[in-house]
N, C-alpha and C positions, 0 to 999 in steps of 0.2 A: 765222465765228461768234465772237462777243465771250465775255470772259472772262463778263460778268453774266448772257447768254443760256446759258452752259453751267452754269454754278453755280446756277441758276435750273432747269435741267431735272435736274442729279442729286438737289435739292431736290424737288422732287416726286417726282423715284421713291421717294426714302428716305421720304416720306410714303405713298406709296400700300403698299411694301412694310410699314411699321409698321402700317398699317390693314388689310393681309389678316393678318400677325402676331394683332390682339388679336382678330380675327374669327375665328382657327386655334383660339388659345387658349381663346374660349370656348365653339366647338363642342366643341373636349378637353373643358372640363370639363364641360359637359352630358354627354358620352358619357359620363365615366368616374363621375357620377352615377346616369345608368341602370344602368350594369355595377355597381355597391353596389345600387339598389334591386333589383335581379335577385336577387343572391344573398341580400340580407336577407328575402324575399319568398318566398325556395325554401328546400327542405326540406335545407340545408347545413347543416353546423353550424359552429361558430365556428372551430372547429380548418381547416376544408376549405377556408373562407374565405378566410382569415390565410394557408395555405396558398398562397392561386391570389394573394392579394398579395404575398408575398415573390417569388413566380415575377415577378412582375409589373415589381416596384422596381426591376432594370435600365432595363425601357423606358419607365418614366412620372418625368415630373417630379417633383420632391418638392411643390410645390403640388398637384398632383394625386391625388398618395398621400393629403397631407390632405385633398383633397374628400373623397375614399374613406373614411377613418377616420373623418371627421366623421359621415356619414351614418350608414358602420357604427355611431357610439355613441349615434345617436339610434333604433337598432333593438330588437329584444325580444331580443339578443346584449348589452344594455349592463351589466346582473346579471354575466355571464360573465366579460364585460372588466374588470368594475370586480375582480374576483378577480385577474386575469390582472396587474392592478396592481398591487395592493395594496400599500401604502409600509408595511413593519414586521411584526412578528411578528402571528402571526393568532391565537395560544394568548389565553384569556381572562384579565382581570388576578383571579389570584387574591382572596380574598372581604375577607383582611383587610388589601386594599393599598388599595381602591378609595378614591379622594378623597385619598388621603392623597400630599403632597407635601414631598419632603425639600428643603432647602436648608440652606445656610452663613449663620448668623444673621450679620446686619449691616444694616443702616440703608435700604441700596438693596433689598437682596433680602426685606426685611419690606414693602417697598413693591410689590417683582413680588407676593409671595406676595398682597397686598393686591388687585392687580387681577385675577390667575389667579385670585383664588375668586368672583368674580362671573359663570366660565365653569366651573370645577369647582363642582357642587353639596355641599354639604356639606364643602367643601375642610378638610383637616386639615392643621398643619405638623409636619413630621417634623422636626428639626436637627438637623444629622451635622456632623461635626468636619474638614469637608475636602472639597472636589468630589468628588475620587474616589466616596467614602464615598456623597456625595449621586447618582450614580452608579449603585451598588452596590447600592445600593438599590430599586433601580427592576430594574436586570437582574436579581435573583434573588428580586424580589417581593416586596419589607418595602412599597413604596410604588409608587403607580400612576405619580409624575410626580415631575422634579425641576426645577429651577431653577440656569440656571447664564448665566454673562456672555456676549454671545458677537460685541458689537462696540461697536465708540465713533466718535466722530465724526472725532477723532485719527488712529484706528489703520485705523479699517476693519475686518475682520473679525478677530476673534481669534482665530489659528491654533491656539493652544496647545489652546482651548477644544475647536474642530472636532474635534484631536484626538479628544478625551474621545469623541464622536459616534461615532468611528470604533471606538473601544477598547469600547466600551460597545451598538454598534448601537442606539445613539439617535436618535430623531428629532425634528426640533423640530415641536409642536403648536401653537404660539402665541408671540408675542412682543409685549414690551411696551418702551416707549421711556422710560428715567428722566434728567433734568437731573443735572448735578451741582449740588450748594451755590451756587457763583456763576454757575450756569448758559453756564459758558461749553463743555461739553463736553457729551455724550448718552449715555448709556449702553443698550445693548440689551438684554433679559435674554431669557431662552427658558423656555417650558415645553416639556420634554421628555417624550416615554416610547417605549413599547416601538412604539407605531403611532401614526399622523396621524387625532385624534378626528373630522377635520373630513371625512375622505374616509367615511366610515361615514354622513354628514349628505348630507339631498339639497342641492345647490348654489342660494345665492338669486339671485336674476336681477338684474342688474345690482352685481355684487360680485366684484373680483377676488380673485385667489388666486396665494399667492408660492408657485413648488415649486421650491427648492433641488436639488441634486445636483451628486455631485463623480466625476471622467472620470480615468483614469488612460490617458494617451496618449500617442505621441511624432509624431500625424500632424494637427496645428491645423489643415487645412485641415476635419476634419470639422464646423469651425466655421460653413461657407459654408448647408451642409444642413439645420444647426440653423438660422439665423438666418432661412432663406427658408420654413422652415414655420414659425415665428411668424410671422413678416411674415402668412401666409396667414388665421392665428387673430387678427391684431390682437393677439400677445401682444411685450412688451417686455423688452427685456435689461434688468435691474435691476444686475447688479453679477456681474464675472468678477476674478475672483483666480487664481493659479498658484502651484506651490512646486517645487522639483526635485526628484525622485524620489533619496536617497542611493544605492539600489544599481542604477542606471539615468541615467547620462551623459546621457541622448538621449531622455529620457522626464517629461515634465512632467503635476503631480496639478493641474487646473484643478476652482475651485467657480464653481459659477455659479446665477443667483438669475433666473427672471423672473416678470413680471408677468402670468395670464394669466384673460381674461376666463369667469366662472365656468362656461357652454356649451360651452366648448372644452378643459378642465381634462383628460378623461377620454383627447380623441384625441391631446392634445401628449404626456402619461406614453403611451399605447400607440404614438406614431412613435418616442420613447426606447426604449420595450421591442424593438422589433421594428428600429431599426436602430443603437442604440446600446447593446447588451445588454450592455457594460461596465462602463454609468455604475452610482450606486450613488443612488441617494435619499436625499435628507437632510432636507429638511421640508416641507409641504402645509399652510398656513395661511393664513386671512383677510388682505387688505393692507391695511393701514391708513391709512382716510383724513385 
């Protein structure tokens, strides 16, 4: 038998073997549809659920788990889960902060405040003497939201900034993109507060949504997991950064930003909740086209 007659026949088994493969794959994922329609349809409740999926997550693919969550948040469980998410403090913004937004007066930040008030009703500016301040404000209730810098075209993301997010359990609610003077740089600004206003809004159809979060870890492979349940949502990696952890050699703080189409926003936050219980959330806003 010639070299072309043997290369010729492991070519079609590798063919025939990939076509019983995507055949395998999508009877799995019919089943693993029905096993959600089951339980969405019976008298379980969401905890019992979540439950027989965590048991589950050793022997099913991570594509799979997101057929499963998908379906699960298209169920009369999706009220539940969206608690179960929830990015930020649940406490209500007390009466005399509402609208009101602090920021550091200067030339850029009079121009976010300019376009956050056509999404804040009634928007008022507070001006503080200092982020922190602008901050401070917001955590302990003088003001519903604040304004602060938090990347450039230059730099990329402003760590110093994140900080603040971190010291402050800030979230970002919205952002806006400003030129500089001779337009050669971009500056980002954030509306900040205590929760993500847009997760409280029903989702519009055909509209992404950026949801940040940052991972304190020392094992990058859990990167593989993330990336193959976007892959499943059609959601995109927008931007991954890293920093060293000072009191931890062997342990890196990754932020990471994607892109995910508005339908699937609820079961990407619940496969983070349920197998990245580490991560920390950092913002859930509109993306801008």
């Amino acid at each position: 038998m010639t070299f072309e007659d043997k290369s010729y026949i492991f070519t079609q088994n590798l063919k025939e073997f990939n076509k019983k493969q995507a055949i395998a794959s999508q009877q799995a994922e019919l089943t693993v549809i029905e096993l959600a329609h089951l339980y969405c349809e019976s008298n379980k409740s969401l905890d019992d659920t979540l439950k027989l999926l965590g048991d589950l997550i050793d022997d099913l693919s991570v594509k799979d788990v997101m057929t499963f969550l998908c379906e699960l948040c298209r169920s009369e469980h999706i009220n539940k889960i969206k608690d179960m998410v929830f990015i930020g403090s649940t406490e209500p913004t007390s009466a005399g902060a509402h609208s009101k937004i602090s920021y550091l007066k200067n030339r850029y930040n009079d121009i976010a405040f300019e376009q956050f008030s056509h999404s804040v009703s009634n928007a008022k500016a507070e001006y503080a003497l200092s982020f922190s301040e602008c901050c401070e404000n917001v955590l302990y209730g003088r003001c519903e939201f604040c304004i602060l810098p938090i990347m450039n075209s230059n730099d990329g993301r402003l760590m110093s900034f994140y900080g603040l997010l971190d010291r402050y359990d800030l979230k970002i609610c919205d952002v806006v993109d400003i030129d500089n003077d001779d337009s050669t740089s971009t500056f980002r600004h954030a509306l900040l507060g205590r929760a993500c206003k847009e997760q409280r809004m029903r989702p519009q159809k055909n509209q992404n949504y950026i949801f940040e979060f940052s991972i304190i870890t020392d094992k990058p492979d859990f990167f593989t997991s993330l990336l193959l349940a976007a892959d499943k949502i059609n959601a995109k990696l927008i931007c991954i950064d890293s920093l060293p952890i000072e009191y931890a050699s062997d342990m890196q703080k990754f932020f990471i930003s994607f892109s995910i189409p508005s339908q699937n926003t609820l079961a990407f936050r619940l496969f983070l909740a349920l197998n990245l219980q580490a991560h920390t959330p950092l913002g859930f806003y509109k993306e801008k086209t």
